[in-house]
C-alpha positions as CSV (number, residue, x, y, z in Angstrom):
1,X,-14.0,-11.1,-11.7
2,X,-14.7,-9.4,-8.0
3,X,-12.3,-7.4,-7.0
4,X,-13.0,-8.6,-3.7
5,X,-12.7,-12.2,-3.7
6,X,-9.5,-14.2,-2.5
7,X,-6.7,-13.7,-5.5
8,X,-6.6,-16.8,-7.5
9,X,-2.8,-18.2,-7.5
10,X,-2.1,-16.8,-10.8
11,X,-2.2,-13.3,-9.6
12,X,0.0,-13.6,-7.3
13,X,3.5,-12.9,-8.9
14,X,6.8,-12.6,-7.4
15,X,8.1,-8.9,-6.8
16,X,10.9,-9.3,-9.3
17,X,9.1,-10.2,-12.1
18,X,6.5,-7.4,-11.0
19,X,9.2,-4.3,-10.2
20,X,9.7,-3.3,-13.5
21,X,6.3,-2.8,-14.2
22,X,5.2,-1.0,-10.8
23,X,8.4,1.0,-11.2
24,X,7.1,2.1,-14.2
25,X,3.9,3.0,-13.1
26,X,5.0,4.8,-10.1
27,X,7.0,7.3,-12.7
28,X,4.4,7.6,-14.8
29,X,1.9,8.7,-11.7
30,X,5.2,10.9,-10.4
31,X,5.2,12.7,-13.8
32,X,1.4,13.7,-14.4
33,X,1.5,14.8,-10.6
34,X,4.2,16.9,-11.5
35,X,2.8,18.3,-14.6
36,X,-1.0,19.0,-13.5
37,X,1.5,20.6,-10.4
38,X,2.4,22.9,-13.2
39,X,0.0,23.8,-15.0
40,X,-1.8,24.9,-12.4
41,X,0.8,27.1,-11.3
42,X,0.9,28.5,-14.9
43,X,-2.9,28.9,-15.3
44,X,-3.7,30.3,-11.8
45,X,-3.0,33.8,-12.2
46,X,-4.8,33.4,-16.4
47,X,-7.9,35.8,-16.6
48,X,-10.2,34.4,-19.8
49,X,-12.5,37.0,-21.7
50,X,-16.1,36.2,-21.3
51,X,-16.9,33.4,-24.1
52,X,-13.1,32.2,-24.7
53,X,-13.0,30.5,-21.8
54,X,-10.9,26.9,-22.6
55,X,-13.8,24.4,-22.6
56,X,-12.2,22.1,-20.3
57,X,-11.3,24.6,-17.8
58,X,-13.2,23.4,-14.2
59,X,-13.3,26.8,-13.0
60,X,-15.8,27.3,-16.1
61,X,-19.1,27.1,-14.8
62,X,-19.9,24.6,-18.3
63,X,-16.9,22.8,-18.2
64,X,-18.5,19.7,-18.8
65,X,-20.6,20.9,-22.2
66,X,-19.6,19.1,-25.6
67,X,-20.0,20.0,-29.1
């Protein structure tokens, strides 16, 4: 399916059987915007020791490296 073609009638639903759902959505997006607000409030002033840095930390020059 292309994201770009013309929406086929079936995806088009009407807004009360949809609300719920994007209401939902909305809330969650509200919440992790909120938290990641958070955390990096809580981490910005955190000072890791050479070696312990957390290995998903982006500001960790391997952030990306797996084990």
């Amino acid at each position: 399916m292309d994201p770009y073609d013309d929406p086929a009638p079936s995806d088009i639903q009407p807004y009360e059987q949809v609300r719920e759902g994007i209401t939902r959505e909305l809330r969650h997006a509200a919440a992790r915007r909120a938290f990641i607000t958070w955390l990096d409030q809580a981490r910005k002033d955190v000072e890791y020791a050479a070696g312990h840095e957390h290995p998903g930390d982006p500001t960790h020059q391997d952030h990306e490296h797996r084990h």
